[in-house]
N, CA, C and O atoms as a GROMACS GRO file, in nm:
protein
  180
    1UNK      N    1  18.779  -4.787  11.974
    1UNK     CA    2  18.906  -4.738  12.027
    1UNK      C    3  19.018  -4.775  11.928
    1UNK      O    4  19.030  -4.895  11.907
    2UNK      N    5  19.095  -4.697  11.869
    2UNK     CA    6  19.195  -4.684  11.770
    2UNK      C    7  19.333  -4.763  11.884
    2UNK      O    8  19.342  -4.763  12.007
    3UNK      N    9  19.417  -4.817  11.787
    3UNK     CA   10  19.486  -4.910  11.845
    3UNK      C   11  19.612  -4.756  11.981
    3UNK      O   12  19.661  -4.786  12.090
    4UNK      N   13  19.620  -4.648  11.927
    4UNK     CA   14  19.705  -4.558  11.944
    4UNK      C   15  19.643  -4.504  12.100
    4UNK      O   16  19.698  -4.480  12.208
    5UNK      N   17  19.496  -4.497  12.052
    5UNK     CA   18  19.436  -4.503  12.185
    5UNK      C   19  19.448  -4.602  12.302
    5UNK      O   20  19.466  -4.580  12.421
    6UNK      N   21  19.431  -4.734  12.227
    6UNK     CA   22  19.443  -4.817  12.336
    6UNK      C   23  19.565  -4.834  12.438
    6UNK      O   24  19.577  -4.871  12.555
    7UNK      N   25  19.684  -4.770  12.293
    7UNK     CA   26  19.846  -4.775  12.380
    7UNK      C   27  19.878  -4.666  12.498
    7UNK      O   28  19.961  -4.668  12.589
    8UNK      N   29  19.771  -4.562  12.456
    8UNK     CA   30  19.774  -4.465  12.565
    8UNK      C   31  19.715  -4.475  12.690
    8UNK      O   32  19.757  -4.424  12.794
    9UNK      N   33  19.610  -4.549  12.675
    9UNK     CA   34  19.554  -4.594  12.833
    9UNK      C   35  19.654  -4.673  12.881
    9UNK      O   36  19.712  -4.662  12.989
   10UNK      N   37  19.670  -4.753  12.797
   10UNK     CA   38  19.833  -4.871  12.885
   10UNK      C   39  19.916  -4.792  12.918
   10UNK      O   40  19.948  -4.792  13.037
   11UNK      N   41  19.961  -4.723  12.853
   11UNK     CA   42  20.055  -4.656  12.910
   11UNK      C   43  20.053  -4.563  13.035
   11UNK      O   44  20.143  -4.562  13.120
   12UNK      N   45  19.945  -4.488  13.036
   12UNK     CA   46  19.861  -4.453  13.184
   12UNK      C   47  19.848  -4.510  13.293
   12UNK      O   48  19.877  -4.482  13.409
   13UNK      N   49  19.768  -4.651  13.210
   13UNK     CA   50  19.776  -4.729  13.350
   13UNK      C   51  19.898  -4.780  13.455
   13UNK      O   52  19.905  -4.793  13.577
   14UNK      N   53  19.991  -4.804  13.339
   14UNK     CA   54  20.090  -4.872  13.374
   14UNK      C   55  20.198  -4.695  13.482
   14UNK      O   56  20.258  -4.712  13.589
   15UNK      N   57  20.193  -4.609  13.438
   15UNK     CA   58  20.218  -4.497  13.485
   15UNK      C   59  20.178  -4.481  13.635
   15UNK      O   60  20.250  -4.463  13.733
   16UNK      N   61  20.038  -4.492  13.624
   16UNK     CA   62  19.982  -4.509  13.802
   16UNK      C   63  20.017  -4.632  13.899
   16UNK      O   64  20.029  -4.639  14.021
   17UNK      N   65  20.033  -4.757  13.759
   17UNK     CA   66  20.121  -4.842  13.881
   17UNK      C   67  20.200  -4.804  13.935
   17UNK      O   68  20.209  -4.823  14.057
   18UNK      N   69  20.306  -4.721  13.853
   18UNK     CA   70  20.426  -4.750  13.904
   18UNK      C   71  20.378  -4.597  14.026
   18UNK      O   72  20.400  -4.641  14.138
   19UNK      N   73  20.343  -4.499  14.034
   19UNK     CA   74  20.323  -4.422  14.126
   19UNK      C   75  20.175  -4.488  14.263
   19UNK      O   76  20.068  -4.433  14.287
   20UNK      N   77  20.218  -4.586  14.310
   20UNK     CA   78  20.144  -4.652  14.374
   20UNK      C   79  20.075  -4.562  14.476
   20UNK      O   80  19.957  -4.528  14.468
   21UNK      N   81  20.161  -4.525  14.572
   21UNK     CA   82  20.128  -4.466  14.679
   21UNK      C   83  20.079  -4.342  14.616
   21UNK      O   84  19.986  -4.295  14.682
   22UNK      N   85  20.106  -4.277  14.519
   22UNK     CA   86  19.985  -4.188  14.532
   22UNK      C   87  19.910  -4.242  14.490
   22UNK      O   88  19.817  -4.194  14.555
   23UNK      N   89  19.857  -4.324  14.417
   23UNK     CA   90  19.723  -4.392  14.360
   23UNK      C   91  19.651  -4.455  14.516
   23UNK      O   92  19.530  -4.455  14.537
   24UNK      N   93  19.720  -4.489  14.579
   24UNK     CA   94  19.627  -4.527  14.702
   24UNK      C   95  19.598  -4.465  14.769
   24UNK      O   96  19.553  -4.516  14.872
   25UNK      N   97  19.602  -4.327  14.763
   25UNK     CA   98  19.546  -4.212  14.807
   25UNK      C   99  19.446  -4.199  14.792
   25UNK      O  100  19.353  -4.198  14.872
   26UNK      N  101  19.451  -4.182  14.652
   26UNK     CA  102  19.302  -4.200  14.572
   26UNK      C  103  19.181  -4.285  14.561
   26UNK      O  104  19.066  -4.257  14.527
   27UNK      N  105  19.260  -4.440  14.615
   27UNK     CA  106  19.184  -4.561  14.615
   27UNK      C  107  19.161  -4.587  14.460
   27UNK      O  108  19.049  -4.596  14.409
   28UNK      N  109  19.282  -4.599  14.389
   28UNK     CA  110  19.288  -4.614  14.280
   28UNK      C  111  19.372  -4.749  14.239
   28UNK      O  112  19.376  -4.763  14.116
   29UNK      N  113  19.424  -4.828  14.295
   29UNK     CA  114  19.529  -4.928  14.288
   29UNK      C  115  19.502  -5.033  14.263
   29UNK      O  116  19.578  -5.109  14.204
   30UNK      N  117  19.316  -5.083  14.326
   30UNK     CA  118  19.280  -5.190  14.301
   30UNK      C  119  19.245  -5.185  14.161
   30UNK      O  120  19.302  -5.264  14.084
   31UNK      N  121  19.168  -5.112  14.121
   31UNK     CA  122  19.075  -5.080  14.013
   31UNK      C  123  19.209  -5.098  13.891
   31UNK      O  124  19.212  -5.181  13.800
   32UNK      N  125  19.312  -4.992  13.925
   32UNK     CA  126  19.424  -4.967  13.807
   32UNK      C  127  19.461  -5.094  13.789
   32UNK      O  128  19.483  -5.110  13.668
   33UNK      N  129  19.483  -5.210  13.859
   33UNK     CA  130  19.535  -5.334  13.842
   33UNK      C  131  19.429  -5.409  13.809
   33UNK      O  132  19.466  -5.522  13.776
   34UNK      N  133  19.310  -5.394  13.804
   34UNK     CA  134  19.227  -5.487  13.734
   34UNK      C  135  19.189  -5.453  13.588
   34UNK      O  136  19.149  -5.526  13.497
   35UNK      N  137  19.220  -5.291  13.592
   35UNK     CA  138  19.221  -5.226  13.441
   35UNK      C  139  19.350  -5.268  13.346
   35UNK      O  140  19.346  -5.278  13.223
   36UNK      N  141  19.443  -5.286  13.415
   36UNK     CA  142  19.580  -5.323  13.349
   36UNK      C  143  19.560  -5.444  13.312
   36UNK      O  144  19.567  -5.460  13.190
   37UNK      N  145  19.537  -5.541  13.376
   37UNK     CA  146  19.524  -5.699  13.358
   37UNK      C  147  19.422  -5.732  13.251
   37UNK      O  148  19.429  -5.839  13.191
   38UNK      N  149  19.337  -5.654  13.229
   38UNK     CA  150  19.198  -5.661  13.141
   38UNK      C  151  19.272  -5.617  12.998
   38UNK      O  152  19.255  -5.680  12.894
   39UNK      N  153  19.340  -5.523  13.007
   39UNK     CA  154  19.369  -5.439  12.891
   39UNK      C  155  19.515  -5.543  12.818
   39UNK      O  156  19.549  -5.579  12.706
   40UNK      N  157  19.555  -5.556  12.930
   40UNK     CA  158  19.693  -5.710  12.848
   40UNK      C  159  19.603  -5.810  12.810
   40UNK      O  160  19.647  -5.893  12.730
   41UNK      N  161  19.488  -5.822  12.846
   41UNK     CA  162  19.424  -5.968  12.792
   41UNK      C  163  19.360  -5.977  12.689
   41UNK      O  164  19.346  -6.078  12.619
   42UNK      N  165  19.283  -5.784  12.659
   42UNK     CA  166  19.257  -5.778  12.525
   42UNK      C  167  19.335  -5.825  12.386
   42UNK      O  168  19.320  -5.887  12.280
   43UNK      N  169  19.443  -5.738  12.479
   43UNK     CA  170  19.573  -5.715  12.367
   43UNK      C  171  19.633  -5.897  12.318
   43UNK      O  172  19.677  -5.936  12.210
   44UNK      N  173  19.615  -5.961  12.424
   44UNK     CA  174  19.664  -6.110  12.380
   44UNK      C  175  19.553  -6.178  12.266
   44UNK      O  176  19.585  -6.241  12.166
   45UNK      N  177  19.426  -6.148  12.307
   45UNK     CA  178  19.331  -6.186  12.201
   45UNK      C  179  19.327  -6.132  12.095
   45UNK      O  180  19.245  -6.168  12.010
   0.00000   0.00000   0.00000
């Protein structure tokens, strides 16, 4: 995954946070927040 890529999933993810309620429509909220938290922790390493 090219670093440009990686900024685009963050940026996605972080996108569906902020549209919560529709993501919990989906049953997407837990998952998006464990994908977000994973993807800042890469980025710190």
């Amino acid at each position: 995954m090219t670093p440009t890529e990686r900024i685009s999933v963050i940026e996605m993810l972080e996108l569906m946070e902020k549209h919560k309620d529709f993501a919990k429509k989906l049953g997407l909220v837990d998952s998006t927040k464990i994908a977000i938290d994973e993807r800042k922790q890469i980025i710190r390493d």
